[in-house]
C-alpha positions, -999 to +999 in steps of 0.1 A: +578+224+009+563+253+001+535+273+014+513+262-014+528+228-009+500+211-028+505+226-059+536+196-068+532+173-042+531+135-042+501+124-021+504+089-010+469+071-008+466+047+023+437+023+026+440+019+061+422-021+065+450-032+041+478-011+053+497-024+084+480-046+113+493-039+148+469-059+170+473-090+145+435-094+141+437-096+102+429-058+095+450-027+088+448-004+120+461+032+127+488+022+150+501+003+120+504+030+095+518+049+122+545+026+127+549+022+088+557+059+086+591+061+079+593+041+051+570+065+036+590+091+043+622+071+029+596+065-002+601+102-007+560+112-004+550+145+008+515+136+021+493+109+034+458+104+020+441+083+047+409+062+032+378+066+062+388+057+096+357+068+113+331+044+134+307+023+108+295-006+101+317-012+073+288-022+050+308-003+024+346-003+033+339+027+058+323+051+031+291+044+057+297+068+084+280+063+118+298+088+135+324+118+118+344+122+152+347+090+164+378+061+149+362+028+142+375+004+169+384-017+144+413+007+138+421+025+171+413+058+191+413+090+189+443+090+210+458+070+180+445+092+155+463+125+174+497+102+174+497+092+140+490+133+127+520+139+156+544+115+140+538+121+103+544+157+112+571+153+129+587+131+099+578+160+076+547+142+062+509+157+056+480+141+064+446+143+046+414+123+055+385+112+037+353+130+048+323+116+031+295+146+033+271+130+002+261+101+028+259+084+062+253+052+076+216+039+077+233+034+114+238+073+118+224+083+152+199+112+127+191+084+104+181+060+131+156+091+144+144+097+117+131+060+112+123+054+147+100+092+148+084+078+115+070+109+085+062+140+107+104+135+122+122+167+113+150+146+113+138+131+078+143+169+064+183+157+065+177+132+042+156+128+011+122+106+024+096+107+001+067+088-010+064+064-034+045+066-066+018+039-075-014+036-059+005+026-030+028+040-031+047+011-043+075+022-068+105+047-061+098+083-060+115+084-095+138+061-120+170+068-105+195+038-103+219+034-078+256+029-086+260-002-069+232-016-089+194-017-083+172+013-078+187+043-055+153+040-032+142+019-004+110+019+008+105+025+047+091-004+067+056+003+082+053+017+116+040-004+144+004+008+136+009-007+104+005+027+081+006+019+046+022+041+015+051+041+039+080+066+029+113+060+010+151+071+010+176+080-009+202+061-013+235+070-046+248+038-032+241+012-013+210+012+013+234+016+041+241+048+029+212+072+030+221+106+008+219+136+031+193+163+020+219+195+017+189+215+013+189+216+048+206+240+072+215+215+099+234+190+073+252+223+066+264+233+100+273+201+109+299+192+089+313+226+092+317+217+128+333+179+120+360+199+097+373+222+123+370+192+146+394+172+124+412+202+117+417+209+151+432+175+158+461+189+134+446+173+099+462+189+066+432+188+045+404+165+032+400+145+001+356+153-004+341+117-013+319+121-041+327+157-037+298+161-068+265+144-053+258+165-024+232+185-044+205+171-064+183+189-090+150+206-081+124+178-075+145+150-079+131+147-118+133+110-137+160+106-158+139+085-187+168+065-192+168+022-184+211+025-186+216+055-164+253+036-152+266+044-189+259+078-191+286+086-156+310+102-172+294+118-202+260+137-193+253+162-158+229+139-140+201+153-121+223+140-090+256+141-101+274+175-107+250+203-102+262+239-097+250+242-061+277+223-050+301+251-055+283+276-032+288+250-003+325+246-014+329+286-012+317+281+026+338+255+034+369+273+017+362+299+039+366+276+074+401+276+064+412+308+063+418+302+105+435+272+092+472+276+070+486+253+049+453+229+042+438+215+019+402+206-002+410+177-029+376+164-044+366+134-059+344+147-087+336+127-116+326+149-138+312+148-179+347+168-187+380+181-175+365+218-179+339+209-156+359+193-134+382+230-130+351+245-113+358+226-081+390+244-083+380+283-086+405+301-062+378+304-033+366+269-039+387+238-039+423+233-042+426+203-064+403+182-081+411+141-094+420+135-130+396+104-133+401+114-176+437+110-171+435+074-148+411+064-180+434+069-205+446+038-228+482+034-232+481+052-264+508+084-275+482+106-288+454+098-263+474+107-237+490+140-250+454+149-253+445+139-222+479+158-211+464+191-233+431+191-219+442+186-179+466+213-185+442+239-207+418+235-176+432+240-146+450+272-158+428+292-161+418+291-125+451+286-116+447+250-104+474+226-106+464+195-124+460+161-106+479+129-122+466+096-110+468+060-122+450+038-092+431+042-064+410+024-039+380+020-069+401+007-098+421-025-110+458-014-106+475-001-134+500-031-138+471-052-143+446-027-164+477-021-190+483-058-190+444-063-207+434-053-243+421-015-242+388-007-234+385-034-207+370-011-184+387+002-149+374-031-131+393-064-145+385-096-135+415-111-158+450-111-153+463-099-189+499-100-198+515-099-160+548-089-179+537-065-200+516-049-177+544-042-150+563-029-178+538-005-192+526+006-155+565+018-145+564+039-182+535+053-166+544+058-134+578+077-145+555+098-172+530+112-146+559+119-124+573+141-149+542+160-156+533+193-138+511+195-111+501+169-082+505+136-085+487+105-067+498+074-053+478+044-046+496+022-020+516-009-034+522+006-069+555+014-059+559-026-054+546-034-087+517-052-073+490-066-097+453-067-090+444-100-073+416-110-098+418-146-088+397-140-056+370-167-047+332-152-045+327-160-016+357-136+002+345-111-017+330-083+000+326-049-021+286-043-021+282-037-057+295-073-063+263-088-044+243-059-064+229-068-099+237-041-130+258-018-108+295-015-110+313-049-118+320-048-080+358-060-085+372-035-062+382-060-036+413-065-061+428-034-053+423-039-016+442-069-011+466-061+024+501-054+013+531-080+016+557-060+037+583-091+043+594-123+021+571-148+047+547-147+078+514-154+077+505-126+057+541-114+049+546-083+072+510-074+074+505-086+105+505-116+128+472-130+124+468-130+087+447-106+062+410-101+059+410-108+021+436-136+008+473-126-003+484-148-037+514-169-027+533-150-051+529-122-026+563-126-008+587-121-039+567-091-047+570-074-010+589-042+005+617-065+019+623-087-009+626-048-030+643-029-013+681-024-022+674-045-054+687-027-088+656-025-109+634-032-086+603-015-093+599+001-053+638+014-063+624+029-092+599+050-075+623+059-045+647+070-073+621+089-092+608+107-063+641+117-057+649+134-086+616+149-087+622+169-055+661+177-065+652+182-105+636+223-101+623+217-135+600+187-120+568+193-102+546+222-099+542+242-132+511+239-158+527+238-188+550+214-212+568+220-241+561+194-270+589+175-291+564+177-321+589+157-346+589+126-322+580+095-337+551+080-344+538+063-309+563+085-291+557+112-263+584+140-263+582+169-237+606+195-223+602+209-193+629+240-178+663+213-177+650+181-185+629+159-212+610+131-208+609+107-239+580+081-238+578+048-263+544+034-261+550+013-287+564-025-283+593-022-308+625+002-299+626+035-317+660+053-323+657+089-314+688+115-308+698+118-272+681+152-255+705+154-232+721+133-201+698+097-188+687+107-155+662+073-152+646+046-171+617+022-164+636-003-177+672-005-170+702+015-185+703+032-222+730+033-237+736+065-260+761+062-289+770+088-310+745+111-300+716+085-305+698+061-284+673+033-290+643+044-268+630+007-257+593-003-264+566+006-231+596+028-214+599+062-202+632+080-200+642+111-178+667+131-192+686+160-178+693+191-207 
């Protein structure tokens, strides 16, 4: 790779409880992904995103920090930690880690101060306590909502002397996760220490959790608004997206100028893709997510907008754009393209399973073939479905036990991955899975795959392939448009090769481009110059 080996890579997204169990205690640990390794490698991924590792109490998958330099127990040391960074390294593979600076755990060694020293604590001044409005003080400091449902404010049990009009916190999330104040100096310097800690330990970069909240607007105003959840997306929130977040960027961009070769990604949802490009200013961020793109209905002229837009933004600032089609957050695509449009990115229903897969590898070969960075959540490159079958009472994302925040489905996603055809939690480990694997699992794993013709994990190894040997495949910001396609057909042209995509159900006949380097669904034959493009399939060609 080179230097700037961001600008094309494919960045592989591991959630490491559902990864690979060593200890055989039913959760993903790092000794497991280290072991699992070389099959990413053979997958033909550049980089690693690792989902948090660090001690917490897990009230929200490990977005609830206790303590930034420590690994969860659950998952290992930080003698496991070093080995896994020394192996993928040594395989040729980066590693980036979540750091979650918006919040910590409520269990936070600061937070637990704070409480314990009770209003006059200048450890409160690194979170937001404030009183409460009402008489007494009885109701939030303002309207603000959570996104996991409820208000964003809990009120502060009384001291032991009893005081009344007690204090409240902040909390974006859930109330395990009190927001830190970023107003003060000593929230700032300490997580430029934990990033040269991590980086120290031989880290690549970090992919910024709710890279957009760590500033909120003078005086934390009201919002007036009983539905804040459906404005995400659409409006700059008073604690969402404002421009001070870009001065503490420019200081942490800086950290790594005694650091080569790493990297800032941010998760920034922001109201549009232009906004979005200011997290990636040349002495601010290095790549932002395309949540616009991951959004995007399986729809011809929706996405070549969508495909526009990314591109229009991030060249400017000399960005490459980010592709992405699932994360951690999000029903998988195979099962999100298998439902009607507009069903939201949280699906409680199965859909179409055959249409779905089908539509999800025409995507996957599309943002493959686009330039830029592109993102892979693991199991997608086995095909696997969202499990949407799951009983309640397994469940354990916090906004599902929240009322009117996210639909709180996310535990879908997070199923552990089937690596062999049996076992008792096929491959995962030896003493089963924290969340329950669908007995279809098996047929669907990395054993029962590999070598297979058509299999979808051959598709992607084949893809990913050709994209590194292909020179007119990844980095780039710019495609050329086939603008006589047919209707409900995608055309590009990038230096050497075309990529032809039917989103359409029925087979459209459209003259060959050039030489089939790969289909999502099986051979094409080309007669006569001519080939009938199949309905939901992407085709690489070589001009």
């Amino acid at each position: 790779m080179s230097t700037e080996w961001w600008r094309d890579a494919v960045i592989y997204q591991v959630y490491p409880r559902s990864f690979a169990d060593s200890d055989g205690d039913g959760t993903g640990d790092l000794p497991g992904i280290r072991s699992r390794l070389p099959y990413l490698r053979d997958l033909g991924v550049d980089a690693v995103w690792l989902s948090p590792f660090y001690a917490s109490p897990q009230a929200d998958g490990g977005y609830d920090v206790s303590d930034y330099r420590a690994v969860d127990p659950r998952y290992g040391t930080l003698d496991d930690a070093r080995a896994l960074i020394t192996s993928a390294h040594e395989l040729g593979l980066k590693i980036i880690a979540d750091i979650v600076p918006n919040h910590s755990s409520d269990q936070h060694v600061w937070f637990q101060q704070a409480l314990a020293e009770g209003p006059d604590s200048p450890m409160r001044s690194r979170y937001h306590f404030l009183p409460g409005r009402g008489e007494n003080g009885e109701e939030p400091p303002n309207d603000w909502d959570s996104i996991f449902g409820g208000p964003a404010w809990t009120r502060v049990p009384d001291d032991p002397e009893g005081r009344e009009n007690a204090q409240w916190y902040l909390h974006l999330f859930a109330p395990e996760q009190p927001d830190f104040n970023w107003n003060s100096p000593e929230v700032h310097a300490e997580f430029l220490d934990i990033l040269r800690f991590w980086l120290d330990l031989g880290i690549d970069g970090f992919r910024i959790d709710v890279a957009h909240g760590l500033v909120k607007a003078e005086g934390l105003p009201s919002i007036g608004h009983a539905e804040q959840l459906h404005l995400l997306g659409n409006d700059v929130m008073p604690f969402f997206d404002q421009d001070g977040v870009h001065e503490i960027y420019r200081t942490w961009r800086r950290v790594l100028a005694d650091y080569p070769d790493r990297i800032f990604v941010a998760e920034a949802w922001t109201p549009t893709v232009a906004r979005s490009a200011n997290y990636v200013r040349p002495d601010e961020l290095h790549q932002a997510f395309n949540f616009e793109y991951l959004d995007t209905a399986w729809d011809a002229s929706a996405l070549r907008k969508v495909i526009d837009s990314s591109l229009d933004a991030m060249r400017p600032v000399g960005a490459p754009a980010t592709w992405v089609l699932s994360n951690h957050d999000v029903t998988r695509h195979a099962t999100r393209f298998a439902n009607p449009p507009g069903s939201g990115t949280q699906i409680r229903t199965p859909g179409d399973r055959e249409l779905g897969l089908r539509r999800a590898r025409a995507a996957t070969l599309l943002m493959l073939a686009l330039p830029g960075s592109a993102y892979v959540y693991q199991g997608e490159e086995l095909g696997l479905p969202d499990v949407t079958d799951l009983p309640d009472e397994v469940r354990q994302d916090p906004s599902f036990h929240r009322a009117s925040g996210q639909d709180g489905f996310r535990d879908g996603c997070r199923v552990p991955l089937p690596w062999t055809r049996s076992g008792s939690s096929y491959g995962f480990g030896d003493g089963g899975s924290w969340l329950p694997q669908p007995s279809s699992w098996g047929e669907l794993s990395v054993e029962a795959q590999t070598g297979i013709s058509g299999s979808t994990l051959e598709l992607y190894r084949s893809a990913l392939n050709i994209r590194r040997e292909v020179p007119g495949l990844g980095a780039g910001d710019a495609v050329t448009w086939h603008d006589e396609a047919p209707a409900g057909v995608l055309w590009f042209e990038r230096d050497g090769f075309a990529c032809t995509v039917n989103t359409t159900k029925e087979p459209v006949r459209i003259a060959a481009p050039g030489r089939v380097l790969l289909s999502s669904s099986g051979t094409l034959p080309v007669t006569d110059g001519s080939a009938d493009l199949p309905g939901d399939t992407t085709v690489w060609w070589e001009l």
